[in-house]
N, CA and C of each residue as an Amber inpcrd file, in Angstrom:
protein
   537
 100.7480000 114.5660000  78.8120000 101.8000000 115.2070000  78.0660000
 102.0350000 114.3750000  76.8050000 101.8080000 115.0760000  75.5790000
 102.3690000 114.2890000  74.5150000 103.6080000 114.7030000  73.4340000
 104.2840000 113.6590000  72.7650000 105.3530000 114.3140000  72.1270000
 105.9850000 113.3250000  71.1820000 106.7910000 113.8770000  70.0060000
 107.2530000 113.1080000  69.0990000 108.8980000 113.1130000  69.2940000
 109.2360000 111.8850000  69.3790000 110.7160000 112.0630000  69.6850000
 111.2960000 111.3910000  68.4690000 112.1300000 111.7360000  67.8550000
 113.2020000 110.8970000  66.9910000 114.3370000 109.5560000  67.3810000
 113.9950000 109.1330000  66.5510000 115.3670000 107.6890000  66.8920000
 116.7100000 108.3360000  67.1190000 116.8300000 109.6100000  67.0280000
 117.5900000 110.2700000  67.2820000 117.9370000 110.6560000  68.9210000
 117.2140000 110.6270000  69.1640000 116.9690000 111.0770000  71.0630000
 116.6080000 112.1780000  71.1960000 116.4540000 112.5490000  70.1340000
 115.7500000 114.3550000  70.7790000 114.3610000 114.1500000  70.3550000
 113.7520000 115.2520000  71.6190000 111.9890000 115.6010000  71.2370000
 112.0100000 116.2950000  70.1270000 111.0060000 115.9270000  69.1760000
 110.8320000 116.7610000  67.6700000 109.6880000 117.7950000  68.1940000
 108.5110000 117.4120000  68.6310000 107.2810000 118.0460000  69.3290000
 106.8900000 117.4760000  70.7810000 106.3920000 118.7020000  71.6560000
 106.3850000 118.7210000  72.6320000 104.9890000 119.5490000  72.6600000
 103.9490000 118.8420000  73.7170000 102.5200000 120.0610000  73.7340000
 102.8510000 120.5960000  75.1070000 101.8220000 121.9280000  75.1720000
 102.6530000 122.7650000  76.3740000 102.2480000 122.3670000  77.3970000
 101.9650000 120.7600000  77.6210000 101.2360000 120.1450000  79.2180000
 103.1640000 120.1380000  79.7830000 104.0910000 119.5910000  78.9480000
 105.4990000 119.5070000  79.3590000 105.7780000 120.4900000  79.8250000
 105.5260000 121.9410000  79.8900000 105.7300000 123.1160000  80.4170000
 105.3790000 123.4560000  81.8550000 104.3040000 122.9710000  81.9070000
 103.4600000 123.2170000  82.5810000 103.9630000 122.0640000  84.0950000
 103.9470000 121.1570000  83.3980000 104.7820000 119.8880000  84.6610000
 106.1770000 119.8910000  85.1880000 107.0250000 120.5330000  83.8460000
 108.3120000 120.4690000  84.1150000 108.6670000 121.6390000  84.4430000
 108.3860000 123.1380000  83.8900000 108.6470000 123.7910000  84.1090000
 109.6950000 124.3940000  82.5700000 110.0930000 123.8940000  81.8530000
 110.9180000 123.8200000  80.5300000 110.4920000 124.0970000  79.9180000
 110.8350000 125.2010000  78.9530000 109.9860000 125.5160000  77.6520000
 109.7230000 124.4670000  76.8620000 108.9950000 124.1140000  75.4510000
 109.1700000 123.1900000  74.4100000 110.4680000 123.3520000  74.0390000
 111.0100000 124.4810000  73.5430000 112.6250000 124.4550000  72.8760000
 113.4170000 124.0560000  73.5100000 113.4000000 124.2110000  75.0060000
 114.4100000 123.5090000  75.6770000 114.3780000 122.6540000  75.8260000
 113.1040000 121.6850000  75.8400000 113.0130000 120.4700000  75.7560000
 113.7750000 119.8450000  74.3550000 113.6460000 120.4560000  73.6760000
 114.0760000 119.9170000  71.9220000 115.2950000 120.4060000  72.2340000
 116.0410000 121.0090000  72.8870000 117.2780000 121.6030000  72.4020000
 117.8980000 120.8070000  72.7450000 118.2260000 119.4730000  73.8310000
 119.1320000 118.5940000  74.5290000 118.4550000 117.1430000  74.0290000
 119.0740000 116.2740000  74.4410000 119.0470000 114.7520000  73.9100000
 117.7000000 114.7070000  75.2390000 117.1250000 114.0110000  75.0800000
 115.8440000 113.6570000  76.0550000 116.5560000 112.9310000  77.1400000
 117.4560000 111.8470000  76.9060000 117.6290000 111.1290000  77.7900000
 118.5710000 112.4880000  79.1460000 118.7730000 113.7510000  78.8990000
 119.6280000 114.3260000  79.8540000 118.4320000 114.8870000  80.4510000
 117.3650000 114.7670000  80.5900000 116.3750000 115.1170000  81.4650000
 115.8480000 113.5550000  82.4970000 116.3610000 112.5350000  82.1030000
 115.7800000 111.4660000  82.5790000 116.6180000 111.5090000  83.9820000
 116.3350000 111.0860000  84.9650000 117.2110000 111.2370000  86.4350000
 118.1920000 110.2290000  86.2200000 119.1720000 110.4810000  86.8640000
 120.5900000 109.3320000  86.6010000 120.2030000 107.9950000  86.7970000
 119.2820000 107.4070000  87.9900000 119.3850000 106.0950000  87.8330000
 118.3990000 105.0830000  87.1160000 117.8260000 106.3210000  86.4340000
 116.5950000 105.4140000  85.5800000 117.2850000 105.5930000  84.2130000
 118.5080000 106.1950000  83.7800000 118.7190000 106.4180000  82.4140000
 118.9130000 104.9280000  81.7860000 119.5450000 103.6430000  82.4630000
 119.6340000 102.6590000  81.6130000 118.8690000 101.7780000  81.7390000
 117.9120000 102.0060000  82.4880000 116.2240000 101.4020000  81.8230000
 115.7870000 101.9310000  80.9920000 115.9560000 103.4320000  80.7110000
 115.2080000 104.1750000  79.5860000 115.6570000 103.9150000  78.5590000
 116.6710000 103.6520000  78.1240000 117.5230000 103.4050000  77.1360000
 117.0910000 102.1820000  76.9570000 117.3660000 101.4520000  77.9570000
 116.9510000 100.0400000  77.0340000 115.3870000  99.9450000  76.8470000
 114.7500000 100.6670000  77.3330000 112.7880000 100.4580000  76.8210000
 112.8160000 101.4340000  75.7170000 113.9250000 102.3120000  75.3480000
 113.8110000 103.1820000  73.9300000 113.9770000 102.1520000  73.1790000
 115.4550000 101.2130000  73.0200000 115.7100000 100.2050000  72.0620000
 114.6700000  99.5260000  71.5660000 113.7510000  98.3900000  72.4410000
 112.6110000  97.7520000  72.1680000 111.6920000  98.6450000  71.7680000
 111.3840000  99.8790000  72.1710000 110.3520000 100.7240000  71.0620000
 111.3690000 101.0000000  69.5570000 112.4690000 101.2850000  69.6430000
 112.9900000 101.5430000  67.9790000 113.0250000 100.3110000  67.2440000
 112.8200000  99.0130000  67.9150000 112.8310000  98.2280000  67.3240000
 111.5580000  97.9260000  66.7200000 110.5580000  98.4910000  67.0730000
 109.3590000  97.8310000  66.6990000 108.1790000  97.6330000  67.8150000
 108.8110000  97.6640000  69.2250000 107.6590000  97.2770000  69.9870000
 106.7940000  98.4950000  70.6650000 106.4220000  98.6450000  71.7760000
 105.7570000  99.3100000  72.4050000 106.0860000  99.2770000  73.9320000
 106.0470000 100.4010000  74.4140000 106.6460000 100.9130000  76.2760000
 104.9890000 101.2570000  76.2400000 104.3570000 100.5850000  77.2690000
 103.4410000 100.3780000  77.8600000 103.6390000 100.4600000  79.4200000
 102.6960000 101.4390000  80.1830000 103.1760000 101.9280000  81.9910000
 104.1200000 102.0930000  81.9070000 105.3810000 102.2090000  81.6150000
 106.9370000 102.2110000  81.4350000 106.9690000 103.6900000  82.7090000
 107.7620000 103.8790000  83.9430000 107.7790000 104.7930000  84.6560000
 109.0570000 105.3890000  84.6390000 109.3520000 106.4630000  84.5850000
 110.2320000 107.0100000  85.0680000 110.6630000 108.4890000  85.3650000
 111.5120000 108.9400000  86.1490000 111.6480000 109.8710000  86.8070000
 112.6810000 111.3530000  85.4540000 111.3410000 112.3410000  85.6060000
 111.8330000 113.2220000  84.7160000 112.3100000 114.9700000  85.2960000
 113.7570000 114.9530000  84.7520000 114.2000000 116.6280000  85.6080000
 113.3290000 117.7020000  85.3820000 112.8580000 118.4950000  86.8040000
 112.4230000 119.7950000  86.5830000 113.1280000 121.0490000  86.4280000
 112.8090000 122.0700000  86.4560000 113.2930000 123.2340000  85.3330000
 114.3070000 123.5760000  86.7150000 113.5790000 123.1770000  88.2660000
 113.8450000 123.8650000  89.8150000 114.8270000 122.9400000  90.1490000
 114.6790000 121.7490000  89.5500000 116.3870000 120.8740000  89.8020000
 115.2590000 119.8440000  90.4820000 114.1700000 119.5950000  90.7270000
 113.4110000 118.6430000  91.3820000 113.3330000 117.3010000  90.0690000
 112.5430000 116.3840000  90.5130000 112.2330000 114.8620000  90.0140000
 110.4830000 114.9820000  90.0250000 109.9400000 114.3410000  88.5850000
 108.7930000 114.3890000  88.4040000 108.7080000 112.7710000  87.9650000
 107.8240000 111.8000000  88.7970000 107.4150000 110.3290000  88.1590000
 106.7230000 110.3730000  86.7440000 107.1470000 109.7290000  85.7760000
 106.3830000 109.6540000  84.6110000 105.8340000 108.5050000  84.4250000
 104.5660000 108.4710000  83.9810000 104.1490000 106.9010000  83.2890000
 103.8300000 107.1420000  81.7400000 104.7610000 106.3580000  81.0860000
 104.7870000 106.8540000  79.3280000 104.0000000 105.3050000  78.8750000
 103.2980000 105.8460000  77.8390000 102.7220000 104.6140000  76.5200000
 103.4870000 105.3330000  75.6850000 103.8050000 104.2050000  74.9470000
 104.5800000 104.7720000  73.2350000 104.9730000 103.6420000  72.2810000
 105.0800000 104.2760000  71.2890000 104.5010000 103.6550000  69.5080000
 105.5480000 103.8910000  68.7450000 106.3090000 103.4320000  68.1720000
 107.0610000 104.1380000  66.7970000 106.1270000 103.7990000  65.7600000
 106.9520000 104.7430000  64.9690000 106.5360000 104.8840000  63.2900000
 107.7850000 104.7150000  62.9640000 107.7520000 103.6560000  61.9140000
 109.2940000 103.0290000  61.6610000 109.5900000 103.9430000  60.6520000
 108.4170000 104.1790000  59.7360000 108.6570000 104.8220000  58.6200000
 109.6670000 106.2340000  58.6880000 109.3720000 107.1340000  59.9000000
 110.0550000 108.1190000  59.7720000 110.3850000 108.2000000  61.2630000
 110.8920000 107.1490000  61.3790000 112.7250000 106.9990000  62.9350000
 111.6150000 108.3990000  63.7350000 110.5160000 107.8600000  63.8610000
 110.0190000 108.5660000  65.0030000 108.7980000 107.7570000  66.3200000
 108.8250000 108.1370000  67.8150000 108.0730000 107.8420000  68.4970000
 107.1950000 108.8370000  68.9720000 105.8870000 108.3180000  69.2960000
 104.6020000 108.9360000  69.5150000 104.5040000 108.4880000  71.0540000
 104.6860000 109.3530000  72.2990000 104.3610000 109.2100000  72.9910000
 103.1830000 109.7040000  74.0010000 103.0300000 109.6460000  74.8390000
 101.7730000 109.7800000  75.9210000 102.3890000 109.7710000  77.2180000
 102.7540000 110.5660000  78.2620000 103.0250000 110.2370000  79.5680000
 102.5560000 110.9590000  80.7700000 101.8440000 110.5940000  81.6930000
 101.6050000 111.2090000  82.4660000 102.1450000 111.3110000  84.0910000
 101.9350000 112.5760000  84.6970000 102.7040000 112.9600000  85.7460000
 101.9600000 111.7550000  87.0240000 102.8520000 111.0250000  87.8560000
 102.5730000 110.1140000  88.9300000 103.3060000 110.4870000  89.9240000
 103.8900000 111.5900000  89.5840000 104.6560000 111.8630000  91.2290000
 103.7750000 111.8370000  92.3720000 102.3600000 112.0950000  92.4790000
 101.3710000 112.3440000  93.4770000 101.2120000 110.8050000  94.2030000
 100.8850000 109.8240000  93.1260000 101.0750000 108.8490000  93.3230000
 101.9450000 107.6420000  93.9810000 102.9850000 108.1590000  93.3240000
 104.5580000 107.5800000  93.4970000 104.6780000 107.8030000  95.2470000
 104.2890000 109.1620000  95.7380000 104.2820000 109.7510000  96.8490000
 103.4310000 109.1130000  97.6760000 102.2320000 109.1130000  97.8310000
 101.3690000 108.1190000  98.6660000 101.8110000 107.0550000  98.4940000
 102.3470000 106.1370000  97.8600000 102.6840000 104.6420000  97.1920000
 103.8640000 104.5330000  98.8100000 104.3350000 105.3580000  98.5510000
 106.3640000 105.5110000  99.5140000 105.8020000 105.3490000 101.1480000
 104.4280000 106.3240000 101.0150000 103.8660000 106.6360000 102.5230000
 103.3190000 105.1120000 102.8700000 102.4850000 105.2410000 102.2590000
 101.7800000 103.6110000 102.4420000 102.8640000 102.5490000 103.1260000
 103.9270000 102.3620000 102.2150000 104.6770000 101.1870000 102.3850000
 105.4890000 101.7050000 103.6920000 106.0520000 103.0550000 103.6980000
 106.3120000 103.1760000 105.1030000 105.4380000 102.8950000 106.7210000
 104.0350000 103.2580000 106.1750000 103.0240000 102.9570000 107.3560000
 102.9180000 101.4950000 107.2700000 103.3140000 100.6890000 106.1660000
 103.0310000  99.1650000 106.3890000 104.3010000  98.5470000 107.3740000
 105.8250000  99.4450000 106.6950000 106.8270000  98.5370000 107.8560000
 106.7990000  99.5200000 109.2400000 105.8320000 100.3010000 109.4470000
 105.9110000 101.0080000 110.6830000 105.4230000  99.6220000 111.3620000
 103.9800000  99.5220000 110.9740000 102.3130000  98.5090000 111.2290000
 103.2180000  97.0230000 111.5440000 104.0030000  96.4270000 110.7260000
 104.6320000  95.5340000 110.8780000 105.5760000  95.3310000 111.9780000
 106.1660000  96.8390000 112.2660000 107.4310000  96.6690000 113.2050000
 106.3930000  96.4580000 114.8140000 105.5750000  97.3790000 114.6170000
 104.1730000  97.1200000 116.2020000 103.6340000  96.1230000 116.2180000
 103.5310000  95.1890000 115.0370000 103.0880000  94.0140000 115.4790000
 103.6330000  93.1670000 115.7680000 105.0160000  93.0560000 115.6180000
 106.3470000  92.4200000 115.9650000 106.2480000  92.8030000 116.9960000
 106.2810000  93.4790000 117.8390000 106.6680000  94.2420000 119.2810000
 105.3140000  94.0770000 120.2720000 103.9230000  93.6390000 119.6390000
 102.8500000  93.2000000 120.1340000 102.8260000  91.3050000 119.9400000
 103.0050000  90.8570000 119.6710000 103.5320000  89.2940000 119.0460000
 104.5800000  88.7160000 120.5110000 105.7750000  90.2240000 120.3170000
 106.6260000  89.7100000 121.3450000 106.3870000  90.2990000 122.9590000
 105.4900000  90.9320000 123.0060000 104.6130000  91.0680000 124.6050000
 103.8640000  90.1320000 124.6560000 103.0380000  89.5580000 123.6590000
 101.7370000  88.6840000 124.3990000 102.8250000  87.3090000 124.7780000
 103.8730000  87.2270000 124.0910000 104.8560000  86.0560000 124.4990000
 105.3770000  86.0920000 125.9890000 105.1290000  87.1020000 126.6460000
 105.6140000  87.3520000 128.0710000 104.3410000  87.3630000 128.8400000
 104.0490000  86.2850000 130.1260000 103.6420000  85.9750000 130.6180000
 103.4610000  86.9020000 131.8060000 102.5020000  87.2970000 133.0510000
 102.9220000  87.8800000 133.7060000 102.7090000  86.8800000 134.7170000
 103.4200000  86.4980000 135.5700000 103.2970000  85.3750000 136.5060000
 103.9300000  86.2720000 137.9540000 103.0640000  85.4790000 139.0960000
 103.1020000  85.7210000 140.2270000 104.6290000  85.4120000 140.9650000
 105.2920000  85.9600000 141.2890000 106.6480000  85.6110000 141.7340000
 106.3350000  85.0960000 143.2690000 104.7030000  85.2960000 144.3800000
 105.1010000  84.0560000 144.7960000 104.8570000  82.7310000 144.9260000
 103.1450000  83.0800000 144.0070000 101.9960000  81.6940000 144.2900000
 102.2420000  81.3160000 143.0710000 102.8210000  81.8290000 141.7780000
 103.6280000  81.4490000 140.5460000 101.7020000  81.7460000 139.4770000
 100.8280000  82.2130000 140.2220000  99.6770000  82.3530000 139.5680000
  99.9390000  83.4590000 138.0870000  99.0920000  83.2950000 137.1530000
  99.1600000  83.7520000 136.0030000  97.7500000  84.9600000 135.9180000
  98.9390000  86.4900000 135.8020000  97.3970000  87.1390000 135.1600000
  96.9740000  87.2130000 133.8160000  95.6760000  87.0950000 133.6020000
  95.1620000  86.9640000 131.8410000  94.8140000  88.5210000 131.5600000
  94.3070000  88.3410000 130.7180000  94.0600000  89.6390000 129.6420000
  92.6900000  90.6130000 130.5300000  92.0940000  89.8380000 131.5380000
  91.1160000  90.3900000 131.8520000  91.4960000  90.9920000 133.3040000
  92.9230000  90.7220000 133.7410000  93.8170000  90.9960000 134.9900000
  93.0430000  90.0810000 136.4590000  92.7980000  89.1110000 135.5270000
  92.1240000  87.7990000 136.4840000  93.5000000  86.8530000 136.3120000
  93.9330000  86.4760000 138.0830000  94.8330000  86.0480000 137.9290000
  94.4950000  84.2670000 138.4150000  94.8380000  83.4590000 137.8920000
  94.6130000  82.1310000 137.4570000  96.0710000  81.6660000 137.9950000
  95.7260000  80.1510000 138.3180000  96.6810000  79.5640000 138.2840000
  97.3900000  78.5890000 136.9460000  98.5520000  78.1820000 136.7500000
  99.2430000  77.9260000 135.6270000  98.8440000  76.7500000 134.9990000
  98.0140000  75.6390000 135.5310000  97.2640000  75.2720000 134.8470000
  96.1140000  75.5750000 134.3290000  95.4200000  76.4070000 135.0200000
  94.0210000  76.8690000 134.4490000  94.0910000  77.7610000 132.8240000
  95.6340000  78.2920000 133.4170000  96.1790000  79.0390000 132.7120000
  96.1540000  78.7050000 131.0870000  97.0780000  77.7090000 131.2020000
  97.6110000  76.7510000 130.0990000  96.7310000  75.6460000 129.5910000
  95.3070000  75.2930000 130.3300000  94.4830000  74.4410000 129.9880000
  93.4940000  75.4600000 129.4490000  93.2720000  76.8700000 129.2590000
  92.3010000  77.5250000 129.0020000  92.9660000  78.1890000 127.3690000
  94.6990000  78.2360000 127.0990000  94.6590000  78.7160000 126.3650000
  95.2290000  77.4780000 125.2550000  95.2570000  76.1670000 125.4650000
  96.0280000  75.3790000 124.6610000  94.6080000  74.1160000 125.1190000
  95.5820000  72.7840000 123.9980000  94.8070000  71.4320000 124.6800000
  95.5440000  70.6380000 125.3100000  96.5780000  71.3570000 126.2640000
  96.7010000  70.6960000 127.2490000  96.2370000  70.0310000 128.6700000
  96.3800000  68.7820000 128.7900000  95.8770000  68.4650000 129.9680000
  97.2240000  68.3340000 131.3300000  96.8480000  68.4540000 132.6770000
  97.7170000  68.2550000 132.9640000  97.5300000  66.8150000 134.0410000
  98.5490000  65.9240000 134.7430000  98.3380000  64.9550000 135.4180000
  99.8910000  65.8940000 136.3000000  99.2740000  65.6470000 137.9240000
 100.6250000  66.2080000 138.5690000 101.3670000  64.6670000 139.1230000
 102.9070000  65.3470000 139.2840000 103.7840000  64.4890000 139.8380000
 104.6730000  65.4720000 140.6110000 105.6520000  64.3420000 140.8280000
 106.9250000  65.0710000 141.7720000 107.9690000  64.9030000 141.3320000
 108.6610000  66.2680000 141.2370000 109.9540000  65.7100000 140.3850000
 111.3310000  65.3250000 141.4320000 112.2300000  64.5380000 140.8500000
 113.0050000  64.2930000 141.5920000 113.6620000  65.3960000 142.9710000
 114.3200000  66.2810000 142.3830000 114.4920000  67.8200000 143.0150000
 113.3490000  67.9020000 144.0280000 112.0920000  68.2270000 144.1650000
 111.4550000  68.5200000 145.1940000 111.2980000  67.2760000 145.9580000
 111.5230000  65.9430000 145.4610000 110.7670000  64.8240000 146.1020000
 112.2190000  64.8570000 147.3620000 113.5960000  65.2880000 146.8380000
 113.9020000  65.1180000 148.1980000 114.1970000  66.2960000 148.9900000
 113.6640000  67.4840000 148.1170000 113.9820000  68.6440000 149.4760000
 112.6220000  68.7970000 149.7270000 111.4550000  68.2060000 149.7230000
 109.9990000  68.4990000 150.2310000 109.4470000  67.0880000 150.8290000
 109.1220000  66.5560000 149.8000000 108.8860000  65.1650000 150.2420000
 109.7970000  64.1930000 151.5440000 110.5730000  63.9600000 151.1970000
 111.6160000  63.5160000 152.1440000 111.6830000  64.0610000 153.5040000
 111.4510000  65.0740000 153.6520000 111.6600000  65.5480000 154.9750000
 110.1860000  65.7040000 155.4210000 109.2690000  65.4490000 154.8650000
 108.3480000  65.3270000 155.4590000 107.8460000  63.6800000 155.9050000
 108.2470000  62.8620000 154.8540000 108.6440000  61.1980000 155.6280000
 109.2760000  61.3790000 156.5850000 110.1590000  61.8110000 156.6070000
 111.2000000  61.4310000 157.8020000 110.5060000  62.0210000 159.2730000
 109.6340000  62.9660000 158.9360000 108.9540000  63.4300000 160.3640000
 107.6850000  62.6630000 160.8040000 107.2980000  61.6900000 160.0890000
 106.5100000  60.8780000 159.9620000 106.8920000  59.7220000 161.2230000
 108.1330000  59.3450000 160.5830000 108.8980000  58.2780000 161.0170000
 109.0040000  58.2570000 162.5610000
């Protein structure tokens, strides 16, 4: 879509690709200030990337969201140039709503992808252990005991002892039957 807009804010020329995307004649396009087609929350970015083009510079990828004729939102990506000489800009913009659209999907399938791997992260963290030989099943539903366990998936070694707690409700009473 190309078009000449004035430092004024209105489109001077409009080619009929704007018709065709927006749905708006050329005159209606020229008949209102440009910025009342821009969607409400991109108007004071647009405004301020108009300033730096009236000043002299250039809106390069510059995106933003433009009203259709049906009351819908069309993504724009504009290049544009002034001509200082006659308080006018030369622009170029093309339609990215298609884009904009897969872009939204994507990032939704990424925090879907993210939220399952969070939720796969926090299963492999759960152990399935034997409630009575305390044995561990692995991934292959071979069930191991908790050192084999823990020496197969880390570099741990283990050395056994007795901890206080069992030494006198196990140990102890088995001295004493000794005795």
């Amino acid at each position: 879509m190309l078009c000449v807009a004035g430092f004024d804010g209105y489109f001077k020329r409009v080619n009929p690709a704007w018709e065709v995307a927006l749905g708006f004649t050329g005159e209606e396009l020229m008949s209102r200030p440009s910025i009342e087609f821009v969607h409400p929350d991109d108007r004071e970015r647009t405004l301020a990337q108009n300033r730096i083009v009236k000043a002299g510079g250039r809106a390069v990828m510059f995106e933003n969201r433009y009203l259709c004729k049906d009351g819908s939102h069309r993504w724009l990506l504009w290049n544009a140039a002034p001509d200082l000489d006659i308080s006018a800009i030369y622009s170029a913009a093309r339609d990215i709503t298609e884009r904009k659209r897969a872009e939204e999907m994507r990032e939704q399938l990424v925090r879907e992808l993210q939220t399952a791997l969070a939720e796969v992260r926090t299963l492999r963290e759960i152990l399935p252990i034997c409630a009575y030989c305390r044995k561990i099943r692995d991934d292959t539903d071979y069930w191991q005991t908790v050192e084999a366990y823990v020496s197969h998936h880390t570099n741990s070694r283990f050395s056994h002892s007795i901890c206080p707690s069992c030494y006198t409700s196990e140990v102890e009473p088995q001295l004493q039957l000794i005795e």
